[in-house]
PyMOL commands that place a pseudoatom at each C-alpha (Angstrom):
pseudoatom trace, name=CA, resn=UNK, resi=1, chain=A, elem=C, hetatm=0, pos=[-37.273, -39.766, -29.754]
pseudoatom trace, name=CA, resn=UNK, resi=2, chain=A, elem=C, hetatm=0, pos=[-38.334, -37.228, -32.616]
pseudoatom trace, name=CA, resn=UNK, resi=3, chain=A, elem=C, hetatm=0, pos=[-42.198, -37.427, -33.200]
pseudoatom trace, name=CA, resn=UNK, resi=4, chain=A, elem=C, hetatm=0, pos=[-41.661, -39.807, -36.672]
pseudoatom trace, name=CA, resn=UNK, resi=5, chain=A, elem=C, hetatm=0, pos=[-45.153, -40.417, -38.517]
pseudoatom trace, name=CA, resn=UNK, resi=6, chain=A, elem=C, hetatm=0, pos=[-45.479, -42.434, -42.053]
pseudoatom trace, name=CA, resn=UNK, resi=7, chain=A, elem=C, hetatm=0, pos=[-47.732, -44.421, -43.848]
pseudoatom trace, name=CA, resn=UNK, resi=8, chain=A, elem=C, hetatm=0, pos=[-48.685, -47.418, -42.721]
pseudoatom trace, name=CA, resn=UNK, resi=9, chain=A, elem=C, hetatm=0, pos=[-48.940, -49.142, -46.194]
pseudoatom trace, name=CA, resn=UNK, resi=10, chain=A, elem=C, hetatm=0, pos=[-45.969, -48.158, -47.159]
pseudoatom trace, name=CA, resn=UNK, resi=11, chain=A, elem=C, hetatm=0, pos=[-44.508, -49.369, -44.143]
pseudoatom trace, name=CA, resn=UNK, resi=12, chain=A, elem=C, hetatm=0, pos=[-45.995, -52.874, -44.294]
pseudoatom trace, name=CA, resn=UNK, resi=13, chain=A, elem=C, hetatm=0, pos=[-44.756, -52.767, -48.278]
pseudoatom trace, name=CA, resn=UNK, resi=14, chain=A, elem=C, hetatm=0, pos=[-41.135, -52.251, -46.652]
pseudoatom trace, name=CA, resn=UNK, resi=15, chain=A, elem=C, hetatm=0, pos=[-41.597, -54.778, -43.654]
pseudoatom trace, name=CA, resn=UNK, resi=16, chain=A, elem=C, hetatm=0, pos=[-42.403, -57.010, -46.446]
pseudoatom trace, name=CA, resn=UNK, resi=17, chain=A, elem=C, hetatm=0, pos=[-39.510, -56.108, -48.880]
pseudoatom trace, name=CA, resn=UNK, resi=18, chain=A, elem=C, hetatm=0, pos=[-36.717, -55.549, -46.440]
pseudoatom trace, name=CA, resn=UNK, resi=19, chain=A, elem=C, hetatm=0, pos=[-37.893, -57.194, -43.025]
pseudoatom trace, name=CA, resn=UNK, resi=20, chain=A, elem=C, hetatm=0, pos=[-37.675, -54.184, -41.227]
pseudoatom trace, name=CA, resn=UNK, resi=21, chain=A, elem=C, hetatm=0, pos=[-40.031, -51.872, -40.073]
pseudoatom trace, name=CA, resn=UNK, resi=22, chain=A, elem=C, hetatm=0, pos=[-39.954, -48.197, -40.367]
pseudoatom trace, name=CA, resn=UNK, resi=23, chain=A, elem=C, hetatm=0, pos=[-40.734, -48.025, -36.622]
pseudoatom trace, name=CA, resn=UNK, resi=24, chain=A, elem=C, hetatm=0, pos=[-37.465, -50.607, -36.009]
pseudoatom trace, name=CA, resn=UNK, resi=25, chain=A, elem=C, hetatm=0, pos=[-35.617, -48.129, -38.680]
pseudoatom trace, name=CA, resn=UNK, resi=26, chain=A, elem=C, hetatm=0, pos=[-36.645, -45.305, -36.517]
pseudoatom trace, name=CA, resn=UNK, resi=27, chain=A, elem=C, hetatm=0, pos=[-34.535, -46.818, -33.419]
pseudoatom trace, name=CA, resn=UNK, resi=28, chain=A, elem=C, hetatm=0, pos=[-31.445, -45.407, -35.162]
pseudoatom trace, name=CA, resn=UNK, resi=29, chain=A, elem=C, hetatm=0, pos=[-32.208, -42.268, -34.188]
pseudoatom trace, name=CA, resn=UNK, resi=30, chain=A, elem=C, hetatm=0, pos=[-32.239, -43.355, -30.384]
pseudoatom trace, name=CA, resn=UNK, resi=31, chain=A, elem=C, hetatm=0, pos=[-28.301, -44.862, -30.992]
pseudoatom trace, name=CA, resn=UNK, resi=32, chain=A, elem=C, hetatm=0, pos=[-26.009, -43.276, -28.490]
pseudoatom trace, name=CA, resn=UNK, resi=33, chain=A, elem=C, hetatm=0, pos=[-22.752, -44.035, -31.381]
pseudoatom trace, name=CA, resn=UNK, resi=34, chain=A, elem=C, hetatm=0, pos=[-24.651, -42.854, -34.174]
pseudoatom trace, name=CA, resn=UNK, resi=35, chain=A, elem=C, hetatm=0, pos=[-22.681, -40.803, -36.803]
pseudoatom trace, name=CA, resn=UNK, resi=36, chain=A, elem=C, hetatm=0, pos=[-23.564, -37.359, -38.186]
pseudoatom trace, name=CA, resn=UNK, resi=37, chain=A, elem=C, hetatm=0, pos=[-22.561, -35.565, -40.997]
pseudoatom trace, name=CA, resn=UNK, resi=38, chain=A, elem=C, hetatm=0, pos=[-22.930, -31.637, -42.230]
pseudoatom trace, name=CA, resn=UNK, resi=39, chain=A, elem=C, hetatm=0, pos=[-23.677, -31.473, -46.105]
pseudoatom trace, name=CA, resn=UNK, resi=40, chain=A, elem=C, hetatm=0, pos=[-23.402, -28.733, -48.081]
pseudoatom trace, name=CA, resn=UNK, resi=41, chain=A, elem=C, hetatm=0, pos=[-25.836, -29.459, -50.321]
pseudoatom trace, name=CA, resn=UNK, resi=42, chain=A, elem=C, hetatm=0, pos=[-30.188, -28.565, -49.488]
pseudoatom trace, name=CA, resn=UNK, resi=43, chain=A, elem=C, hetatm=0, pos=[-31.595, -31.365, -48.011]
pseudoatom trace, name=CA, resn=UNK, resi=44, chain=A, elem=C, hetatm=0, pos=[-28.704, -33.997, -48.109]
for i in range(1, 44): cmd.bond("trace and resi %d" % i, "trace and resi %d" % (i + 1))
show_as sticks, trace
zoom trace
């Protein structure tokens, strides 16, 4: 898994608002079925 680092305020804030974690977020980066896209725009 990439090396994923955030704050951990804002991640309680989020765990709070959304019931998810940014560490249980991060899993979808570990999905075998996961979708990719190219974009043509900088950063999107």
């Amino acid at each position: 898994m990439q090396d994923l680092q955030w704050d951990e305020e804002k991640n309680r804030i989020n765990e709070t608002k959304h019931n998810i974690s940014f560490e249980q977020a991060a899993e979808v980066f570990n999905d075998e079925n996961r979708l990719q896209f190219a974009t043509d725009r900088n950063g999107e």
